[in-house]
Backbone as a chain_set.jsonl record, in Angstrom:
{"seq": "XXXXXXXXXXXXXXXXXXXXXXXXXXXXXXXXXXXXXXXXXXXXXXXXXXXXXXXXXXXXXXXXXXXXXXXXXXXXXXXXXXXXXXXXXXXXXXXXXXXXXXXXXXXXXXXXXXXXXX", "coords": {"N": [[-41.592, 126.234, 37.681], [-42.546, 123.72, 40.052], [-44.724, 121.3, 41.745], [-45.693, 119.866, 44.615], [-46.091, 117.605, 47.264], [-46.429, 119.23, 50.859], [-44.437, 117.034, 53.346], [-43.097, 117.755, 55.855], [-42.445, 119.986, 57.922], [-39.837, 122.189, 59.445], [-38.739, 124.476, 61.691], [-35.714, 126.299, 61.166], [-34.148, 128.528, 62.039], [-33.692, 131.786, 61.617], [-33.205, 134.48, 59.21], [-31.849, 137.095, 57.983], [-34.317, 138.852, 59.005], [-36.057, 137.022, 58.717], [-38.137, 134.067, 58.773], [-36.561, 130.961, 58.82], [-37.848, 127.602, 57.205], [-37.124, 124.36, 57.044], [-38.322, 122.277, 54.736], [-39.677, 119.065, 54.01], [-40.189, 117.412, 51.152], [-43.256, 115.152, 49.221], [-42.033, 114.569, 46.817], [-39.597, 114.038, 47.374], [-37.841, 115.79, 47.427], [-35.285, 118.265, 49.887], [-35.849, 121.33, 51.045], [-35.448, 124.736, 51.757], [-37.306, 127.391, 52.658], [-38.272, 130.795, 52.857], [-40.085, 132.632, 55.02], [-42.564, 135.228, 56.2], [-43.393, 135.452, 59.222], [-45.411, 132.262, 59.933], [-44.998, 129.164, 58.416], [-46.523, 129.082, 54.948], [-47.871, 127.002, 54.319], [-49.404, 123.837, 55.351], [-48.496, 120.717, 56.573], [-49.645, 117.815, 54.406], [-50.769, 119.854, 52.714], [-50.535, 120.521, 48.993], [-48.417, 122.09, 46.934], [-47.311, 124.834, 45.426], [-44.339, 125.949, 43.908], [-40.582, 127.521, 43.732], [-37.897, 127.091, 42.878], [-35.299, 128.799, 43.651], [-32.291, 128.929, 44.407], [-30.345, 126.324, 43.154], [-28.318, 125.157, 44.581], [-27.553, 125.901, 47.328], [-30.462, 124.551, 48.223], [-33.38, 126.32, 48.668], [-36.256, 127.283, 48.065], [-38.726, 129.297, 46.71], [-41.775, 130.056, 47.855], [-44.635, 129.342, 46.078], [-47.357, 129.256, 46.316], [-50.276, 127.473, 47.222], [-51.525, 124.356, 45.384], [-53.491, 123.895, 43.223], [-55.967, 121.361, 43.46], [-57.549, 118.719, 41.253], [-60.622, 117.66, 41.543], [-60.932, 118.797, 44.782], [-62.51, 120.432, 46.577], [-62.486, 124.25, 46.321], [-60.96, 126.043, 49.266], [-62.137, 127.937, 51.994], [-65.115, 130.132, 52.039], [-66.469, 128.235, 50.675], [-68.915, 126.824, 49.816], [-71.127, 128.483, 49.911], [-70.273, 130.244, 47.983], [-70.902, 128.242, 46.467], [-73.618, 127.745, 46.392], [-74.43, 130.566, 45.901], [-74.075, 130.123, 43.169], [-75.818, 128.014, 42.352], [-78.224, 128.946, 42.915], [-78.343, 130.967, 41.138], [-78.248, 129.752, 39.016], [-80.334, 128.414, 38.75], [-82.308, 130.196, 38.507], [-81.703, 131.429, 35.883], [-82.418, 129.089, 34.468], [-85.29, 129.076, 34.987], [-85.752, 131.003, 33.849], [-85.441, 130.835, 31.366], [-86.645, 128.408, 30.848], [-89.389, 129.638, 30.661], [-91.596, 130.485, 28.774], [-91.389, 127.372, 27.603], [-93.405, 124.732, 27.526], [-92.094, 123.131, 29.98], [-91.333, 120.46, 32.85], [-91.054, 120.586, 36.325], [-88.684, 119.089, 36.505], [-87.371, 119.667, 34.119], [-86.181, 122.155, 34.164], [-84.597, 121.793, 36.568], [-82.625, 120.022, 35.825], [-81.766, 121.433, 33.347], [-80.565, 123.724, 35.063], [-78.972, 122.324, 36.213], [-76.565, 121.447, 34.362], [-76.203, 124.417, 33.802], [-74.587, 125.091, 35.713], [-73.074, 122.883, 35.742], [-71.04, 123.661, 33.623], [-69.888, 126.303, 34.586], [-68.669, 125.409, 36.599], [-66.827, 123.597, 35.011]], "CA": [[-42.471, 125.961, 38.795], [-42.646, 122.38, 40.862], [-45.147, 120.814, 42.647], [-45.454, 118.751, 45.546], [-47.274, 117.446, 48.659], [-45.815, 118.981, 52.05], [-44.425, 116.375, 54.124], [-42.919, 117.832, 57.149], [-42.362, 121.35, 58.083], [-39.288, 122.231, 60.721], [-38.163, 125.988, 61.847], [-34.216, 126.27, 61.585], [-33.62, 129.498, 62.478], [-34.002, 133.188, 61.044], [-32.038, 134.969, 58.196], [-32.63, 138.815, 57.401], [-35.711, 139.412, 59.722], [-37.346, 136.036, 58.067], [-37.764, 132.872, 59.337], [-36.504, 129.764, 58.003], [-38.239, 126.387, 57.055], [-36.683, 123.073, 56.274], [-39.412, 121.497, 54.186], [-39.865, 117.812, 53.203], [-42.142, 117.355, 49.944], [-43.41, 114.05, 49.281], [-41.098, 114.39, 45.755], [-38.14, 113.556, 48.264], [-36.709, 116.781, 48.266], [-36.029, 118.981, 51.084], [-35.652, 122.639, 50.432], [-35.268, 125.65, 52.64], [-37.878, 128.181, 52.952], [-38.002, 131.808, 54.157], [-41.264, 133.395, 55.66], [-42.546, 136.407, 57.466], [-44.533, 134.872, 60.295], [-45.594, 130.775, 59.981], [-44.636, 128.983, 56.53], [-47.891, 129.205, 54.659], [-48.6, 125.642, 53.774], [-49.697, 123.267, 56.299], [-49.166, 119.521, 56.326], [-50.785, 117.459, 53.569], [-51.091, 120.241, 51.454], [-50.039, 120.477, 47.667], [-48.055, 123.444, 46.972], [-46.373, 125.566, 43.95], [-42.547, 126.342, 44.552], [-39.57, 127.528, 42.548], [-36.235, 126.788, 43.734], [-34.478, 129.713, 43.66], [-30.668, 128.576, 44.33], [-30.251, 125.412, 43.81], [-26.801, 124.911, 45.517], [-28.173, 125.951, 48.483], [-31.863, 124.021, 48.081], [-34.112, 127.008, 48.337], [-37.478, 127.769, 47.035], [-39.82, 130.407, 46.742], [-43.51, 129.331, 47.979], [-45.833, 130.102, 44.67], [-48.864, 128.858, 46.731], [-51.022, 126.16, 47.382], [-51.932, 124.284, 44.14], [-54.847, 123.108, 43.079], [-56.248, 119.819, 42.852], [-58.528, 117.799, 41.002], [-61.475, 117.342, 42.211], [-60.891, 119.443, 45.722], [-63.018, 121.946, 46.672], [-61.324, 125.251, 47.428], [-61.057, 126.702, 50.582], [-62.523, 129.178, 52.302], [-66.597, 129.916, 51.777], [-66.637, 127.733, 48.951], [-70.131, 126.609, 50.009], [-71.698, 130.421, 50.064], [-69.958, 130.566, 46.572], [-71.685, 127.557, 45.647], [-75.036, 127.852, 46.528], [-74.765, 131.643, 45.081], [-74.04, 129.898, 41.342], [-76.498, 127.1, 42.006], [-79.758, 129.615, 42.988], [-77.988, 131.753, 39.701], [-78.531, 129.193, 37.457], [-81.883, 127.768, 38.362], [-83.027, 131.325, 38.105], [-82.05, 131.279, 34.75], [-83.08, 128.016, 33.701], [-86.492, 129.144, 35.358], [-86.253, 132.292, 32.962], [-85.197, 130.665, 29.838], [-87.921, 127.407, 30.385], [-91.144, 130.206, 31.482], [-92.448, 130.705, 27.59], [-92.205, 126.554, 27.241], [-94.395, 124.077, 28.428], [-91.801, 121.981, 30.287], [-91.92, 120.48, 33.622], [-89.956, 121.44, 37.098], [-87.301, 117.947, 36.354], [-86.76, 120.02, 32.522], [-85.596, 122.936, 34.825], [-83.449, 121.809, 37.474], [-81.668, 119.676, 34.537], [-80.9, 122.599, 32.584], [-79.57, 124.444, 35.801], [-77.343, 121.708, 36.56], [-75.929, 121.836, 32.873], [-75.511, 125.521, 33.706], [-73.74, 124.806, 36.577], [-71.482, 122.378, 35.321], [-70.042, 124.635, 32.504], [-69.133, 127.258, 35.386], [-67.536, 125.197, 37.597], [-65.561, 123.248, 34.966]], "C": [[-42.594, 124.455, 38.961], [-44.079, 122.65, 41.55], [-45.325, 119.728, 43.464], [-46.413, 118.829, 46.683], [-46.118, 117.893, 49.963], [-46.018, 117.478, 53.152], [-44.019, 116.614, 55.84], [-42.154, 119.28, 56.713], [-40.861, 121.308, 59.716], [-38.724, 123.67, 60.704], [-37.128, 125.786, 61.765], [-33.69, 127.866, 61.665], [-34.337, 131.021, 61.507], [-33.014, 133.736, 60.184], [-32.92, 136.576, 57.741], [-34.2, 139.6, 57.722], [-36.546, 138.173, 59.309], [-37.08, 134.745, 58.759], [-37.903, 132.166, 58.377], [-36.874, 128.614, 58.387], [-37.336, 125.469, 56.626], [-37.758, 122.208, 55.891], [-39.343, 120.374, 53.47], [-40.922, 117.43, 51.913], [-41.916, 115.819, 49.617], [-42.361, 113.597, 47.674], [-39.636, 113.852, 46.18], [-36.797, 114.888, 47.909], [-36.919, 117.842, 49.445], [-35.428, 120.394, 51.066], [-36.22, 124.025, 51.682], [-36.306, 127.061, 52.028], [-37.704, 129.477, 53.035], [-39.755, 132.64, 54.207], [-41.306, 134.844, 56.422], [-43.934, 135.462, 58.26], [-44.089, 133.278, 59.749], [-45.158, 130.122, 58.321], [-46.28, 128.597, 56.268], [-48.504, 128.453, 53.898], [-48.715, 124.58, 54.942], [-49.034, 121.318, 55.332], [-49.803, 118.479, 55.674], [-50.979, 118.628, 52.551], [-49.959, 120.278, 49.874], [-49.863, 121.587, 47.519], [-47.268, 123.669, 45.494], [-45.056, 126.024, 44.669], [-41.686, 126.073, 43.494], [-38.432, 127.806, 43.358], [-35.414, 127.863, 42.974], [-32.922, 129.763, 43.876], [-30.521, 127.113, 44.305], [-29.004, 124.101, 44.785], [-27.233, 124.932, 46.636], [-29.721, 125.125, 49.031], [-32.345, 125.408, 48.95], [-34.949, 127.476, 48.141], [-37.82, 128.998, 47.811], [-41.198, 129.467, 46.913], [-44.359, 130.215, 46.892], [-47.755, 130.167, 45.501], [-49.598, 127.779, 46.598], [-51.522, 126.029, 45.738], [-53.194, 123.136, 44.283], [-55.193, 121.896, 42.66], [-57.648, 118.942, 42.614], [-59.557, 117.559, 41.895], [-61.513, 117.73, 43.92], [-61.637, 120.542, 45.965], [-62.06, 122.738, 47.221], [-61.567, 125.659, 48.642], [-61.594, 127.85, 50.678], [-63.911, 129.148, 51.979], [-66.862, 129.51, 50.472], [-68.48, 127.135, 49.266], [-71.473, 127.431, 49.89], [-71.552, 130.0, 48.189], [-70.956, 129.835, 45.534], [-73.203, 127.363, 45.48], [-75.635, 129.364, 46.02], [-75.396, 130.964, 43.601], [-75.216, 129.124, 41.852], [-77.823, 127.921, 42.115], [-79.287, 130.498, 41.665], [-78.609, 130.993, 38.912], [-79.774, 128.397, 37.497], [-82.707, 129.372, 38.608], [-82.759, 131.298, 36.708], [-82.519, 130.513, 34.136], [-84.728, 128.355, 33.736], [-86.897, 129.978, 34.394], [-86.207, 131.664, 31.571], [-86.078, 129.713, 29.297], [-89.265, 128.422, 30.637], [-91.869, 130.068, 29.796], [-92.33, 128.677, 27.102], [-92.952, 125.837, 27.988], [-93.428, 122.791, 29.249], [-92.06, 121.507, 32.141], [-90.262, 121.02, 34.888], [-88.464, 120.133, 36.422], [-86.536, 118.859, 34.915], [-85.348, 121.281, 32.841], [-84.464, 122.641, 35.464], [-82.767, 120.842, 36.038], [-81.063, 120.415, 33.77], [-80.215, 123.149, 33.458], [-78.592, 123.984, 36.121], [-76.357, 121.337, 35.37], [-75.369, 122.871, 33.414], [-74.004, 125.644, 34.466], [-72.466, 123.942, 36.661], [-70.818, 123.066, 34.594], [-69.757, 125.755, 33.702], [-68.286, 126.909, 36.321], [-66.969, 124.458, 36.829], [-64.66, 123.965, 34.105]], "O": [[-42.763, 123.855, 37.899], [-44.537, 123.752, 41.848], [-45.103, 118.608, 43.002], [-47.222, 119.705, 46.991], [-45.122, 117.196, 50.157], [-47.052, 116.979, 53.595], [-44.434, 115.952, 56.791], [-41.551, 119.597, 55.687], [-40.952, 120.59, 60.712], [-38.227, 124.043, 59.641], [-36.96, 124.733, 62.379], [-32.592, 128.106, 61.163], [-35.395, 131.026, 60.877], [-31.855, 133.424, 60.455], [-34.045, 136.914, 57.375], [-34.888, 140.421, 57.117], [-37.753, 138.246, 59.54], [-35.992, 134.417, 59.232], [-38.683, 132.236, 57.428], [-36.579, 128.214, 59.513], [-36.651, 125.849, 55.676], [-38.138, 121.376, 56.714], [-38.977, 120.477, 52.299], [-42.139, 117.243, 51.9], [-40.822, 115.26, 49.677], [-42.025, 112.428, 47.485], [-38.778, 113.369, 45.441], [-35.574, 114.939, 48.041], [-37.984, 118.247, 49.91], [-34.197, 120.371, 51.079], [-37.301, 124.043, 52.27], [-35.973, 127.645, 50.997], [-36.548, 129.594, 53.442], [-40.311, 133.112, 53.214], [-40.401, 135.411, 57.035], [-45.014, 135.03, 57.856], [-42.982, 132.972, 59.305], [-45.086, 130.791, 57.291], [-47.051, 128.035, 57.046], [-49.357, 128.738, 53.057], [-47.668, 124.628, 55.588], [-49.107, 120.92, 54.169], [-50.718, 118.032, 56.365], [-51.395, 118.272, 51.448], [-48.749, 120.052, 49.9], [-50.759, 122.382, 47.802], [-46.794, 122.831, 44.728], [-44.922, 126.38, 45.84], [-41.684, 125.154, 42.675], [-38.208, 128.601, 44.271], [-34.968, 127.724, 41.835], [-32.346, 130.763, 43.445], [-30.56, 126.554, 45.401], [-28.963, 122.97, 45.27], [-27.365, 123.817, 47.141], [-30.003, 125.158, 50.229], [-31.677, 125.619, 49.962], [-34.655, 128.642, 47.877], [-37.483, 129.504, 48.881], [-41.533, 128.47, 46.273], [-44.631, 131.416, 46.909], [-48.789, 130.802, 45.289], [-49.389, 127.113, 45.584], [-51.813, 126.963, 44.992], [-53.581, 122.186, 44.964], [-54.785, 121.395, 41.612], [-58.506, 118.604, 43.43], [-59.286, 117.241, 43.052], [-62.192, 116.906, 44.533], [-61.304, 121.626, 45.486], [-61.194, 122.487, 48.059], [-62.735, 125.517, 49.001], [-61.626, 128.705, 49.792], [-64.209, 128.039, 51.536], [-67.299, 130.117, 49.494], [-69.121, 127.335, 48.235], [-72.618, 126.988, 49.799], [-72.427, 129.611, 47.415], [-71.527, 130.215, 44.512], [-73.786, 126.877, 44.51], [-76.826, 129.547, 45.769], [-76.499, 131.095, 43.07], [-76.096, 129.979, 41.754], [-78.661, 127.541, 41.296], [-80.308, 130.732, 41.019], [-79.465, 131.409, 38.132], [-80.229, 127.803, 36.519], [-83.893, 129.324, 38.936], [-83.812, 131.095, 36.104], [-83.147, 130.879, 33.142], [-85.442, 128.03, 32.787], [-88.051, 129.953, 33.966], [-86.988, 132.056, 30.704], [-86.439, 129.671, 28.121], [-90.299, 127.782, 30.83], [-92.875, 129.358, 29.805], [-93.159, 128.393, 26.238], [-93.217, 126.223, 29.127], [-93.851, 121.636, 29.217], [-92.911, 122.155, 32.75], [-89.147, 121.478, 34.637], [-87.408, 120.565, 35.96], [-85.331, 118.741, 34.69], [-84.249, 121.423, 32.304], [-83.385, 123.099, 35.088], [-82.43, 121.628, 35.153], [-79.897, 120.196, 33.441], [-79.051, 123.309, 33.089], [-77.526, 124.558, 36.343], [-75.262, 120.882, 35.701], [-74.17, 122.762, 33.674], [-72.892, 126.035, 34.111], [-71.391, 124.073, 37.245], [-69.654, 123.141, 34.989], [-68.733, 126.224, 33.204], [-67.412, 127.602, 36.841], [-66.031, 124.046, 37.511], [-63.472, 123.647, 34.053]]}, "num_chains": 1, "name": "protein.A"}
């Protein structure tokens, strides 16, 4: 498995009901595609891909890869505000028997919260 940043995306035709990409990755190679429908990395993104012939340049798309410090896509905001009311419910449950104050709380929840998202 490779990864790389798409640089430029171009259609060159169709092969066996699929359409083909000629894809530039910012690694400086440029490697042939095949899709059903649109190729399923845009622009700027960072992708997984395994070159499947490489006589022919080739790949297989593995999928967008993940990066550092990126939030993911999609209702990552929902997701995150689930965990973050999660874990100041527990902090709320686990500080109620001491005597601390609300700052003892939200401090522990954002502890919690870091160990789940890293």
């Amino acid at each position: 498995m490779e990864t790389s940043i798409v640089k430029n995306v171009v259609q060159v035709g169709e092969w066996n009901g699929m359409n083909k990409q000629k894809v530039t990755l910012a690694n400086g190679k440029e490697l042939t595609f095949l899709s059903k429908g649109d190729f399923k990395a845009a622009i700027g993104d960072n992708i997984n891909y395994e070159i499947t012939n490489a006589q022919y340049s080739t790949a297989k798309l593995l999928g967008k890869a993940d990066v550092p410090g990126q939030k993911p896509a999609g209702n990552s905001d929902v997701q995150l505000s689930i965990m973050r009311q999660t874990c100041i419910k527990a902090s709320a449950e686990f500080n109620a028997q001491r005597s601390v104050g609300i700052e003892d709380v939200i401090s522990d929840a954002e502890i919690m919260l870091n160990w789940i998202i890293s």
